[in-house]
mmCIF entry with sequence, helices, sheets and N, C-alpha, C, O atoms, coordinates in Angstrom:
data_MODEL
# 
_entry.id   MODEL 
# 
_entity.id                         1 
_entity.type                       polymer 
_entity.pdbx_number_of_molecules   1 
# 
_entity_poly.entity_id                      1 
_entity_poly.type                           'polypeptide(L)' 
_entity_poly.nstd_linkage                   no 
_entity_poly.nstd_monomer                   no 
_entity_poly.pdbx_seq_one_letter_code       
;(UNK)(UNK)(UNK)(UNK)(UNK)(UNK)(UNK)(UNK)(UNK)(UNK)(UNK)(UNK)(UNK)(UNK)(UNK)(UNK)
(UNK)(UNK)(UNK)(UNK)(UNK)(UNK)(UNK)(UNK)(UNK)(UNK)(UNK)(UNK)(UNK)(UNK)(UNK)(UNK)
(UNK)(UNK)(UNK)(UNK)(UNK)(UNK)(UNK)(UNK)
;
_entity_poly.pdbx_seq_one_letter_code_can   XXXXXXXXXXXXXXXXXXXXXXXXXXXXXXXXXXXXXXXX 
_entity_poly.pdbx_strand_id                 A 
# 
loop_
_entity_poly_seq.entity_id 
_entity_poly_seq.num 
_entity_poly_seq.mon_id 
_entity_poly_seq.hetero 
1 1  UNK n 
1 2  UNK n 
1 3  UNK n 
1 4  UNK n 
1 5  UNK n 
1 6  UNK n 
1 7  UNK n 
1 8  UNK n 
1 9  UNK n 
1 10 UNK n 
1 11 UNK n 
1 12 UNK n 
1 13 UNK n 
1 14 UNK n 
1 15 UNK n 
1 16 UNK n 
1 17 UNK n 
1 18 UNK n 
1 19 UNK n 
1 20 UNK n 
1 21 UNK n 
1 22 UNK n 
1 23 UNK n 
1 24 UNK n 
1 25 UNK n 
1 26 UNK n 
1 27 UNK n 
1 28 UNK n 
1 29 UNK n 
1 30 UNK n 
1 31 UNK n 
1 32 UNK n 
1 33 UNK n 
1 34 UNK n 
1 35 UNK n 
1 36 UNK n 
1 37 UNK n 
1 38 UNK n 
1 39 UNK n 
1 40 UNK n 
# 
_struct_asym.id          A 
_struct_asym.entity_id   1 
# 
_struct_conf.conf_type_id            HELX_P 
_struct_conf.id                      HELX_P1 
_struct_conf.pdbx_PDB_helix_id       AA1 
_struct_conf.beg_label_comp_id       UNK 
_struct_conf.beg_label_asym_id       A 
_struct_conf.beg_label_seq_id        2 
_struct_conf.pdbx_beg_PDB_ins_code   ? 
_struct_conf.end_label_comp_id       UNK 
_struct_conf.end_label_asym_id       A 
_struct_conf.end_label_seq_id        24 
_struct_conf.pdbx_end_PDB_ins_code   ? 
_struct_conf.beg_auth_comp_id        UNK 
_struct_conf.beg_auth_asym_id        A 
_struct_conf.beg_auth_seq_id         2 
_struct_conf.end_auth_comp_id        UNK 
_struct_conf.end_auth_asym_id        A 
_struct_conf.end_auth_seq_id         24 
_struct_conf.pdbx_PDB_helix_class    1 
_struct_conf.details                 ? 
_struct_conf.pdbx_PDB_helix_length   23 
# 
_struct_conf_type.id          HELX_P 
_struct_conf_type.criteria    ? 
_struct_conf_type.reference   ? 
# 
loop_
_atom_site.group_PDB 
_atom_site.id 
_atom_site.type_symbol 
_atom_site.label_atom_id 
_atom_site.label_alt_id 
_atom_site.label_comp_id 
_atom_site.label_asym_id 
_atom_site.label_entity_id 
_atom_site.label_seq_id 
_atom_site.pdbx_PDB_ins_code 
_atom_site.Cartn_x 
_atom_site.Cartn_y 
_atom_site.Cartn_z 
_atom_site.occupancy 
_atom_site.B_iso_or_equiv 
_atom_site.pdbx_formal_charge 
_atom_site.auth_seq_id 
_atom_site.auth_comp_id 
_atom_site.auth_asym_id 
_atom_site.auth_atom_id 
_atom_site.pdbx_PDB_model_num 
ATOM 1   N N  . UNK A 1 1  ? -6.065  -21.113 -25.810 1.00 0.00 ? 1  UNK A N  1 
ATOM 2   C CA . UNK A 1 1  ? -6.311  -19.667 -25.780 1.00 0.00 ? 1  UNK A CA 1 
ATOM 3   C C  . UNK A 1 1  ? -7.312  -19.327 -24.689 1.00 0.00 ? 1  UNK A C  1 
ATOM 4   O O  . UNK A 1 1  ? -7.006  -18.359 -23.993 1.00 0.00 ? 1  UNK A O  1 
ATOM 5   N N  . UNK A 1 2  ? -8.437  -19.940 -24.419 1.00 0.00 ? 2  UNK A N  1 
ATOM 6   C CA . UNK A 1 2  ? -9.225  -19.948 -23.460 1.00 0.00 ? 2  UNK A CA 1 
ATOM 7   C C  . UNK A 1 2  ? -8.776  -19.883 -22.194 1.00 0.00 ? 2  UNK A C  1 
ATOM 8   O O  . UNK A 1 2  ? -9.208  -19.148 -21.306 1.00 0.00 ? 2  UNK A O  1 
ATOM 9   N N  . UNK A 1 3  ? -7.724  -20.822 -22.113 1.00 0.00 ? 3  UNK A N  1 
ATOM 10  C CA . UNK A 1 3  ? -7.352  -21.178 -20.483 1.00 0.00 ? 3  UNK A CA 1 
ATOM 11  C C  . UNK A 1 3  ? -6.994  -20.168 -20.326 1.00 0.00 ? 3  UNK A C  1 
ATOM 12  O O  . UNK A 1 3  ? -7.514  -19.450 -19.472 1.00 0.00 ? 3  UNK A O  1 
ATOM 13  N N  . UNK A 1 4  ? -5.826  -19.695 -21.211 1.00 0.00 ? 4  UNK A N  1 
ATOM 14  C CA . UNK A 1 4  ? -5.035  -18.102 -21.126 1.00 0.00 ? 4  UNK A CA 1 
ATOM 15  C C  . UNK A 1 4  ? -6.081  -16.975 -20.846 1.00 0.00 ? 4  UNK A C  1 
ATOM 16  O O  . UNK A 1 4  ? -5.745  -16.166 -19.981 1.00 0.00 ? 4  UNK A O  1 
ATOM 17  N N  . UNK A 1 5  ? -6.985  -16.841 -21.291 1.00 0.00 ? 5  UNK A N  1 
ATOM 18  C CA . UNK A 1 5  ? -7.901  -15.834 -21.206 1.00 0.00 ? 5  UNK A CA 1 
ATOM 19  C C  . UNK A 1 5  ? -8.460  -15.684 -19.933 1.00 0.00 ? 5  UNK A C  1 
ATOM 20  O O  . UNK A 1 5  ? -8.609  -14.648 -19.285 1.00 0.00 ? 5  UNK A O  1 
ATOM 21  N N  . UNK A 1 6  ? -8.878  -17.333 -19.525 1.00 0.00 ? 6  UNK A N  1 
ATOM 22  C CA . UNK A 1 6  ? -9.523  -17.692 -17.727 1.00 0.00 ? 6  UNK A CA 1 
ATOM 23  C C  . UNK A 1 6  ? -8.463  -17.391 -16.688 1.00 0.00 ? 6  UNK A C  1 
ATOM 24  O O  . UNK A 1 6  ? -8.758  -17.163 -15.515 1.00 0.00 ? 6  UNK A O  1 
ATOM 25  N N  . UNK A 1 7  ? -7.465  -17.396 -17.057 1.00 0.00 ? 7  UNK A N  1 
ATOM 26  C CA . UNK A 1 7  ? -6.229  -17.064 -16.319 1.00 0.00 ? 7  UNK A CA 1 
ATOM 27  C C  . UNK A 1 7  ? -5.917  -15.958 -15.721 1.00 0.00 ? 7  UNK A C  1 
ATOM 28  O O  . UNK A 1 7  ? -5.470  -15.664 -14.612 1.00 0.00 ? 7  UNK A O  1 
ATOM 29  N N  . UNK A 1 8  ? -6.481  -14.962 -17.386 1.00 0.00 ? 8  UNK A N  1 
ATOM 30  C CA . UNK A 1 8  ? -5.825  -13.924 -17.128 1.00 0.00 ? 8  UNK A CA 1 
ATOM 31  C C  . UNK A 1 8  ? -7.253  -13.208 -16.364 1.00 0.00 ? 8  UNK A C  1 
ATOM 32  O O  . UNK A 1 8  ? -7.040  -12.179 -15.722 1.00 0.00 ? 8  UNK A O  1 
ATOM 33  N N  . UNK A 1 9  ? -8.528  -13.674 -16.417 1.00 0.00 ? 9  UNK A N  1 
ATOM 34  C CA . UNK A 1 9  ? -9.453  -12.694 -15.787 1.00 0.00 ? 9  UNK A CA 1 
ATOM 35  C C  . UNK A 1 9  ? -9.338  -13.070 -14.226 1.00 0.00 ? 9  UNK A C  1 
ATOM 36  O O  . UNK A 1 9  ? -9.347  -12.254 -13.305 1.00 0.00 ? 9  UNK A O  1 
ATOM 37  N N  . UNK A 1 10 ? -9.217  -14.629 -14.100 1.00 0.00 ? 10 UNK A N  1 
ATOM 38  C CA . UNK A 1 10 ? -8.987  -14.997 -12.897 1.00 0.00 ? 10 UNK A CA 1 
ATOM 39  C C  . UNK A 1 10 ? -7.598  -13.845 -11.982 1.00 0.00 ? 10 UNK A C  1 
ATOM 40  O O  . UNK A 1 10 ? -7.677  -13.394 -10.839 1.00 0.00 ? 10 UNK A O  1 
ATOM 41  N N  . UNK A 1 11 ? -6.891  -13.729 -12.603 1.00 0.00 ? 11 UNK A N  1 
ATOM 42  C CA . UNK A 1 11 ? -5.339  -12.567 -12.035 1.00 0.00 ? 11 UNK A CA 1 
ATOM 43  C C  . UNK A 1 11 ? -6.022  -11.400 -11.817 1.00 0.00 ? 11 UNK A C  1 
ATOM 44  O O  . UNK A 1 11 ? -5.990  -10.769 -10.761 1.00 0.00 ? 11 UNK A O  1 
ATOM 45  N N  . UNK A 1 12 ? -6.576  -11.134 -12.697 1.00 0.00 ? 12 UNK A N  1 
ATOM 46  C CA . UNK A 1 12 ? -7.456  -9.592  -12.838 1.00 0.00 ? 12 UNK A CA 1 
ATOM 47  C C  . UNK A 1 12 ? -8.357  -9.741  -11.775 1.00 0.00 ? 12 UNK A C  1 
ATOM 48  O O  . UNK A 1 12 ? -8.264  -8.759  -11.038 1.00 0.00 ? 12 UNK A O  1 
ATOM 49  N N  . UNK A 1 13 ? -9.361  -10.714 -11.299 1.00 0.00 ? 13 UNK A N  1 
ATOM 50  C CA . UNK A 1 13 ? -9.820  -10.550 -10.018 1.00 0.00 ? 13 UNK A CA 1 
ATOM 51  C C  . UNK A 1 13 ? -9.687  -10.584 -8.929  1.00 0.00 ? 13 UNK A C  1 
ATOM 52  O O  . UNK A 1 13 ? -10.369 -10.016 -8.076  1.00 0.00 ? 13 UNK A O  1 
ATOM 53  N N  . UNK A 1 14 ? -8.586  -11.406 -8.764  1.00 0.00 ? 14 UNK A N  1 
ATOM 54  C CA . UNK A 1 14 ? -7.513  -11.713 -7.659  1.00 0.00 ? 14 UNK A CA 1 
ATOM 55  C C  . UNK A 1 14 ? -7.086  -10.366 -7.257  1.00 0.00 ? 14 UNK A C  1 
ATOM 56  O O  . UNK A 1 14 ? -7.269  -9.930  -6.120  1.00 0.00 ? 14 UNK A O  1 
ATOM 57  N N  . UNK A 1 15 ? -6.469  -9.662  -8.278  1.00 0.00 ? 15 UNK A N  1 
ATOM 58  C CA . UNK A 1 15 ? -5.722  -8.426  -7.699  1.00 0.00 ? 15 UNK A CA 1 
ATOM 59  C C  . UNK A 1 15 ? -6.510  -7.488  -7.167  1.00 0.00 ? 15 UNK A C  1 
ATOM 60  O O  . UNK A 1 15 ? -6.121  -6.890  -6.163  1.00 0.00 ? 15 UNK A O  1 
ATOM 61  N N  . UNK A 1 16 ? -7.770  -7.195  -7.757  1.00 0.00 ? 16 UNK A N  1 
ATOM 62  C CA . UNK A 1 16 ? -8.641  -6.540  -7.258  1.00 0.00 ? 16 UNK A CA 1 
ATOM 63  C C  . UNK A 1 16 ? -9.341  -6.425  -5.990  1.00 0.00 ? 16 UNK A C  1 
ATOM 64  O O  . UNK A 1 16 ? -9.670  -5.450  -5.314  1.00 0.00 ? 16 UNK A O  1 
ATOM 65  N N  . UNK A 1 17 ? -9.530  -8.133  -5.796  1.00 0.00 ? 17 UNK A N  1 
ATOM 66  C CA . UNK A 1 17 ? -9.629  -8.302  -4.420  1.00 0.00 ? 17 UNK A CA 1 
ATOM 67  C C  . UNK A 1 17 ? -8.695  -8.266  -3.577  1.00 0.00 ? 17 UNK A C  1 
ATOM 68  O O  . UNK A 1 17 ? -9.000  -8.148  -2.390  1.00 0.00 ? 17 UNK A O  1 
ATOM 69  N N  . UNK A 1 18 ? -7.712  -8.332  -3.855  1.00 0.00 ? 18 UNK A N  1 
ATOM 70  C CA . UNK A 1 18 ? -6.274  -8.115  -2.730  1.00 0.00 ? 18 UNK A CA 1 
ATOM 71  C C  . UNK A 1 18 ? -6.359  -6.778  -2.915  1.00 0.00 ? 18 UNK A C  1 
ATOM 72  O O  . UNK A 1 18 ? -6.465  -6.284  -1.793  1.00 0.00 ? 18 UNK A O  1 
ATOM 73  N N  . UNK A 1 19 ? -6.367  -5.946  -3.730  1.00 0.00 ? 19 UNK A N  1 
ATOM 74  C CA . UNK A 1 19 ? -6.337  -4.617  -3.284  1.00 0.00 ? 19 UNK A CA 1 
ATOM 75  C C  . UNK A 1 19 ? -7.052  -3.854  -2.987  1.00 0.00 ? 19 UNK A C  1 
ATOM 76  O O  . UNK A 1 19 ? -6.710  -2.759  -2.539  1.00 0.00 ? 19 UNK A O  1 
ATOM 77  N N  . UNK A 1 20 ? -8.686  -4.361  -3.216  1.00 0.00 ? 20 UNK A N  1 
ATOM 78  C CA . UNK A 1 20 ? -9.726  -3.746  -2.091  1.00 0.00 ? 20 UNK A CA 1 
ATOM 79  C C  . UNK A 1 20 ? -9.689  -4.425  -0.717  1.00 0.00 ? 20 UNK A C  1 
ATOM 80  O O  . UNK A 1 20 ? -10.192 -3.734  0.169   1.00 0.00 ? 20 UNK A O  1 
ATOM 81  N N  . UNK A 1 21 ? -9.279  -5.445  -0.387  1.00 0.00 ? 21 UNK A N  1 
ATOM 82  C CA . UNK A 1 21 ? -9.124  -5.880  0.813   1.00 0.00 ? 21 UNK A CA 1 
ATOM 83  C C  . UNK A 1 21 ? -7.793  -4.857  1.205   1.00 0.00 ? 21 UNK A C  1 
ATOM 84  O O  . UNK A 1 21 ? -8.002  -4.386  2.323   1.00 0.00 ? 21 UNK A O  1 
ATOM 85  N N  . UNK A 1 22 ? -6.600  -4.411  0.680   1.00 0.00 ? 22 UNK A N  1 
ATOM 86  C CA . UNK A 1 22 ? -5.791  -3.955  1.977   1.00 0.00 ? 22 UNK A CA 1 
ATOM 87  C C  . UNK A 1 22 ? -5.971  -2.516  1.952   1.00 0.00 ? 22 UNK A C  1 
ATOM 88  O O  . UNK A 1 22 ? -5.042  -1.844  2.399   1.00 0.00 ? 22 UNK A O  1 
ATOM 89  N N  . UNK A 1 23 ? -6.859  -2.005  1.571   1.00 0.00 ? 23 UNK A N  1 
ATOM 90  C CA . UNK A 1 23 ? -7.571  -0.530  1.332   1.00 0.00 ? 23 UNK A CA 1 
ATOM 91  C C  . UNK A 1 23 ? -8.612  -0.431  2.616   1.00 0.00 ? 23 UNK A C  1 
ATOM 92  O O  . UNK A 1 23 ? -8.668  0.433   3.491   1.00 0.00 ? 23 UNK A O  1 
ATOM 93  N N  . UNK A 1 24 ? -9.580  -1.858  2.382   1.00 0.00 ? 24 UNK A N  1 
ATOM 94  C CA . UNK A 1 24 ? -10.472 -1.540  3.643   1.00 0.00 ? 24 UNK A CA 1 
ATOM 95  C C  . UNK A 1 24 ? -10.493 -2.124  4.428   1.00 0.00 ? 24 UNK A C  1 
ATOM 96  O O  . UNK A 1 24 ? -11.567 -2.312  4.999   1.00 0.00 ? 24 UNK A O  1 
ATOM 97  N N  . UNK A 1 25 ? -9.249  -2.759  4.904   1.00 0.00 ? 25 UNK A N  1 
ATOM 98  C CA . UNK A 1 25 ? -8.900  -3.126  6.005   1.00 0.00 ? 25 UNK A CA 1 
ATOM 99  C C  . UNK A 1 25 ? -7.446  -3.032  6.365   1.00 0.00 ? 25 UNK A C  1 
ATOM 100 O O  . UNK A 1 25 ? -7.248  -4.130  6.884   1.00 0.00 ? 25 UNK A O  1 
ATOM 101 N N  . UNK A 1 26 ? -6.302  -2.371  6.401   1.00 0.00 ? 26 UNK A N  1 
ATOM 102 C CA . UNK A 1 26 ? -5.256  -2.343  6.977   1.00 0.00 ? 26 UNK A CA 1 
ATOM 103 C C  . UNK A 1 26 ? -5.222  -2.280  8.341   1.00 0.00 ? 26 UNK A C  1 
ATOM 104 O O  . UNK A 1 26 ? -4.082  -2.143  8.785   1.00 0.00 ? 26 UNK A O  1 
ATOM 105 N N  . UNK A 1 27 ? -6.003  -2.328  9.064   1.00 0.00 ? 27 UNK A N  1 
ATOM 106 C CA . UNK A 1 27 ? -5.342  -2.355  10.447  1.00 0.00 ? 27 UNK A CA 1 
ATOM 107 C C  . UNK A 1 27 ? -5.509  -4.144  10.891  1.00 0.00 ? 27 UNK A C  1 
ATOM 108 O O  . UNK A 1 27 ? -4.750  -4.731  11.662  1.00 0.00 ? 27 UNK A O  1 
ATOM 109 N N  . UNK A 1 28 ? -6.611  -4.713  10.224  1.00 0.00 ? 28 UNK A N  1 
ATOM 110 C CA . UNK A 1 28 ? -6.337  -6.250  10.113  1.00 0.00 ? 28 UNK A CA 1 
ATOM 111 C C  . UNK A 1 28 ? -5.518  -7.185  9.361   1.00 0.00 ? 28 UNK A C  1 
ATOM 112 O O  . UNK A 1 28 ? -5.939  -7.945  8.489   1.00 0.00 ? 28 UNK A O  1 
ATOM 113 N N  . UNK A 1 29 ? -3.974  -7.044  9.874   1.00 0.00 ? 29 UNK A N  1 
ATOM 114 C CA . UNK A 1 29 ? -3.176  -7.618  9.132   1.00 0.00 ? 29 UNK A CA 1 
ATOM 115 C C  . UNK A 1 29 ? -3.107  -9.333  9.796   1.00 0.00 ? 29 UNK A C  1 
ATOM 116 O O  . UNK A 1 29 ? -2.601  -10.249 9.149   1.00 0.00 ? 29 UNK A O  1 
ATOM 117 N N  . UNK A 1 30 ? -3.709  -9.513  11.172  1.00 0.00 ? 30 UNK A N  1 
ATOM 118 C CA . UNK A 1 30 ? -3.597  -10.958 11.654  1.00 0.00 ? 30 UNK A CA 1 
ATOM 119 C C  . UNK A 1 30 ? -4.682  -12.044 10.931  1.00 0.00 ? 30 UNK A C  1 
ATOM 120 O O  . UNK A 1 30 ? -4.525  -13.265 10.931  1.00 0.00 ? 30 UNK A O  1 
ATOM 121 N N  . UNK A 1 31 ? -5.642  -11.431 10.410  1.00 0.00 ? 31 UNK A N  1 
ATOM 122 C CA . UNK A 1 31 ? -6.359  -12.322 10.158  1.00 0.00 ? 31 UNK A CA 1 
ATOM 123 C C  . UNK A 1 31 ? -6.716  -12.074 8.292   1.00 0.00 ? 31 UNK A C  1 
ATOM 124 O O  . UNK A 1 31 ? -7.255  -11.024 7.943   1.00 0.00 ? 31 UNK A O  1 
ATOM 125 N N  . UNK A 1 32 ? -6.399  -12.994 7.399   1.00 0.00 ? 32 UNK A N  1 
ATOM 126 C CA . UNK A 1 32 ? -6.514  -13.379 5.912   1.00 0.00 ? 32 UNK A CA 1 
ATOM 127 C C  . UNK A 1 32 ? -7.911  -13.079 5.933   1.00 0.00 ? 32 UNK A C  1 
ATOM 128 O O  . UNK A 1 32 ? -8.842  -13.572 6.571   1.00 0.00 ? 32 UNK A O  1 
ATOM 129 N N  . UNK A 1 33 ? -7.807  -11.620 4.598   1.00 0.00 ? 33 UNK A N  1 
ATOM 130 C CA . UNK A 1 33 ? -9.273  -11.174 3.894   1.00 0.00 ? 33 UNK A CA 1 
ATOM 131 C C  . UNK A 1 33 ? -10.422 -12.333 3.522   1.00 0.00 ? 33 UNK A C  1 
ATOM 132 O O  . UNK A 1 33 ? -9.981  -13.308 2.913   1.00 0.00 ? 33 UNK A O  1 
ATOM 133 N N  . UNK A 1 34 ? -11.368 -12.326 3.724   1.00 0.00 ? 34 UNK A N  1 
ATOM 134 C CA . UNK A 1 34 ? -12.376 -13.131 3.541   1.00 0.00 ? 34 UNK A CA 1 
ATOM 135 C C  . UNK A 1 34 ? -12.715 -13.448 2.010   1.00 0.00 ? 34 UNK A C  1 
ATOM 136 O O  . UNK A 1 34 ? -13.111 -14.511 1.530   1.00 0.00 ? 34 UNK A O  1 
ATOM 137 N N  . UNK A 1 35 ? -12.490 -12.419 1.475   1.00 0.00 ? 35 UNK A N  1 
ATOM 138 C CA . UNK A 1 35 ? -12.911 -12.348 0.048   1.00 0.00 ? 35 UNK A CA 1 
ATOM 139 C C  . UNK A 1 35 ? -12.321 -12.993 -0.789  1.00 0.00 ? 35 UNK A C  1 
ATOM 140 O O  . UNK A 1 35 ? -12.886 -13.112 -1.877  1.00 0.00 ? 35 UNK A O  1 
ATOM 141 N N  . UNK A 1 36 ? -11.154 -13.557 -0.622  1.00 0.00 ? 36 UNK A N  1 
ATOM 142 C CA . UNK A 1 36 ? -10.446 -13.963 -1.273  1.00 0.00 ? 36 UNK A CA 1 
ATOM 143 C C  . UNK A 1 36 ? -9.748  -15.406 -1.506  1.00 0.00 ? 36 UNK A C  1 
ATOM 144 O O  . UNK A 1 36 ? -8.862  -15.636 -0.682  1.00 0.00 ? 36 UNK A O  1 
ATOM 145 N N  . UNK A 1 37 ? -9.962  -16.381 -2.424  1.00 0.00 ? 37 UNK A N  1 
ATOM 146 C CA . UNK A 1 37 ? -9.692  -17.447 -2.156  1.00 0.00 ? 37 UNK A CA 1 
ATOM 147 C C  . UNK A 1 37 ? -8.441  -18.095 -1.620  1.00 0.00 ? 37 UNK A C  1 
ATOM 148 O O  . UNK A 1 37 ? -8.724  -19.261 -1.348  1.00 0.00 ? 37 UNK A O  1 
ATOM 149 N N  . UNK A 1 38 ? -7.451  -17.891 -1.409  1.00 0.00 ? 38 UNK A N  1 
ATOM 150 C CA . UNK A 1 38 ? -6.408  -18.278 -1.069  1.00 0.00 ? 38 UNK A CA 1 
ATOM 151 C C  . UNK A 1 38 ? -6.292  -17.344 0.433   1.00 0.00 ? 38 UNK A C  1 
ATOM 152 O O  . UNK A 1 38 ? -5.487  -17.866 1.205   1.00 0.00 ? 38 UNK A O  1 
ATOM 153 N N  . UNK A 1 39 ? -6.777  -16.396 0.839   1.00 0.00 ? 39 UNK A N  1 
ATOM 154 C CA . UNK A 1 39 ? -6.348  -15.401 1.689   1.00 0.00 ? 39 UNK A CA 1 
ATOM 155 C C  . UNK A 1 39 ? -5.078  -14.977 1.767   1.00 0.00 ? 39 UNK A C  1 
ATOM 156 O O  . UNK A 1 39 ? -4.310  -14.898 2.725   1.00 0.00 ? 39 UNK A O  1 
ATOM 157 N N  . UNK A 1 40 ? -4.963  -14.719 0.657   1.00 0.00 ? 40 UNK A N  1 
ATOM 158 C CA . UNK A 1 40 ? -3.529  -13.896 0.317   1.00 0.00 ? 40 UNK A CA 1 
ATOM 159 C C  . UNK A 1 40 ? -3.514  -12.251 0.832   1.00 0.00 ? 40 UNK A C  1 
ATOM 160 O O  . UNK A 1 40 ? -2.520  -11.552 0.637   1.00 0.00 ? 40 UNK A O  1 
# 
């Protein structure tokens, strides 16, 4: 149940950061957001 839970906050921050990254930065599409571990 835990892992599920770490999972799911881990997704929940992920997305957040992917979607404040292509908010404040769209015109930098060559280079992968910093914030984010995978640079997705």
């Amino acid at each position: 149940m835990s892992l599920a839970l770490r999972n799911l906050i881990v997704f929940a921050l992920c997305g957040f950061s992917c979607t404040a990254a292509f908010s404040q930065g769209e015109a930098d599409i060559d280079r992968p957001p910093s914030n984010t571990p995978l640079g997705i």
